[in-house]
N, C-alpha and C positions, 0 to 999 in steps of 0.2 A: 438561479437554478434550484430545483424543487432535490430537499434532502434526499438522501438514499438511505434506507436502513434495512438490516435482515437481523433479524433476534437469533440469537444462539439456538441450537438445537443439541441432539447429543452427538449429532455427525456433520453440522457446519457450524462456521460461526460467527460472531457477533461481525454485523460489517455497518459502518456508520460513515457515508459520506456526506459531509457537510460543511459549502462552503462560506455559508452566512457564519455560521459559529465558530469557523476554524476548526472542525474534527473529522480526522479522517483515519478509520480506527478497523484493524481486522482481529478481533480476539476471541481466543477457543480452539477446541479443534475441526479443523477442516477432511473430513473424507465423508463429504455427499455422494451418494447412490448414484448421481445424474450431474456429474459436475459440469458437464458443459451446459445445461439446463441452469445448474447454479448458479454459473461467473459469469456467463453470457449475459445479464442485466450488470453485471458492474461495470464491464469491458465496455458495454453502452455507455454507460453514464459515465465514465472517463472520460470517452471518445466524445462525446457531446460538450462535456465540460473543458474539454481542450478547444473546442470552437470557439464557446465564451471564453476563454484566456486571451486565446488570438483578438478577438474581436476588441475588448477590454485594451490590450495594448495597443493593437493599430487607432483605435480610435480614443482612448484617454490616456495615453501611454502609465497605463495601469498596467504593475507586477505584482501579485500576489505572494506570499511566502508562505509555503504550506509545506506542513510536516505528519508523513505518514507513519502509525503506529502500527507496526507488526506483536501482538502479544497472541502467536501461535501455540499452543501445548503442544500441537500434533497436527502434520498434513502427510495425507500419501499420497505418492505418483503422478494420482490423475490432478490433485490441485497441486503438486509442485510446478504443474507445465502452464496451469493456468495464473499463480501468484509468480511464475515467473514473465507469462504475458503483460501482467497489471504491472508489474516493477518496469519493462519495456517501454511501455506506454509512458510512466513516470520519467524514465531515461530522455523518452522523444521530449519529454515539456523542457528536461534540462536542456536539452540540446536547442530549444527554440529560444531559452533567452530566461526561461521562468526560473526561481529559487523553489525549489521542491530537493526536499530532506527523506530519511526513511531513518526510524528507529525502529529497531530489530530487538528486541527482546526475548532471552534466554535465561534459563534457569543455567545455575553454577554448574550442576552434576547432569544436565541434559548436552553432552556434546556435539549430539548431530543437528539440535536448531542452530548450533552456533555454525559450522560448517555447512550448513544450508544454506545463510547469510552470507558466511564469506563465499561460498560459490556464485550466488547471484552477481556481490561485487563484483567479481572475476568478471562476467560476462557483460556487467554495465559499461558504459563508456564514459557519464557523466556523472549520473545521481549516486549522491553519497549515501552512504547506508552508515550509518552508527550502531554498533553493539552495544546494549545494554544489559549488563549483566543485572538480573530480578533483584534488588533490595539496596541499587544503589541509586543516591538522589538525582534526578535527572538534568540533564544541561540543558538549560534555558535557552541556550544559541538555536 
């Protein structure tokens, strides 16, 4: 499947899916003028890319292990409904069988990204989300 990428702006941000490389990356801050304009191409290429998974496993009983990086400064409202959508979609591939992670990264003195993360969990039913607190070495798991 053909990369996804969106360059940072000063009101969305970096978004890198790719699963030749292994990177799947949402960093910056997110509050686009037209957000359902925005996320509407990711939510696609998610949904597309959960074809190929299915397909991948029923026919080479191929699982991938993919690990999504949240490094948000900042989202309001209209993208918390929609990074809560994309985290959904993440939830459904758990629930089909696939190993799909979420690192959540937070600054020490920013409290509400880290309660935005645990909120998500709250509503997830599978996928794990890990808290990363900014400046500690990352788990390789």
């Amino acid at each position: 499947m053909q990369p996804f990428r969106i360059e940072a702006t000063d009101d969305s941000p970096k978004i890198i899916l790719d699963d030749q490389n292994h990177v799947f990356l949402f960093e910056g801050e997110s509050r686009p003028q037209h957000a359902f304009k925005f996320f509407q191409p990711v939510i696609q290429w998610l949904e597309e890319y959960g074809k190929i998974l299915f397909w991948q496993k029923e026919h080479f009983g191929k699982n991938r292990r993919m690990t999504f990086q949240f490094k948000l400064s900042y989202f309001n409202s209209t993208s918390a409904k929609f990074i809560g959508d994309i985290l959904s979609i993440l939830d459904n591939f758990c629930k089909e069988g696939y190993e799909v992670r979420v690192k959540w990264f937070y600054h020490k003195e920013d409290s509400d990204m880290k309660e935005s993360a645990e909120e998500y969990l709250q509503m997830m039913k599978k996928l794990p989300i890990k808290l990363v607190l900014t400046g500690e070495p990352e788990d390789k798991n």
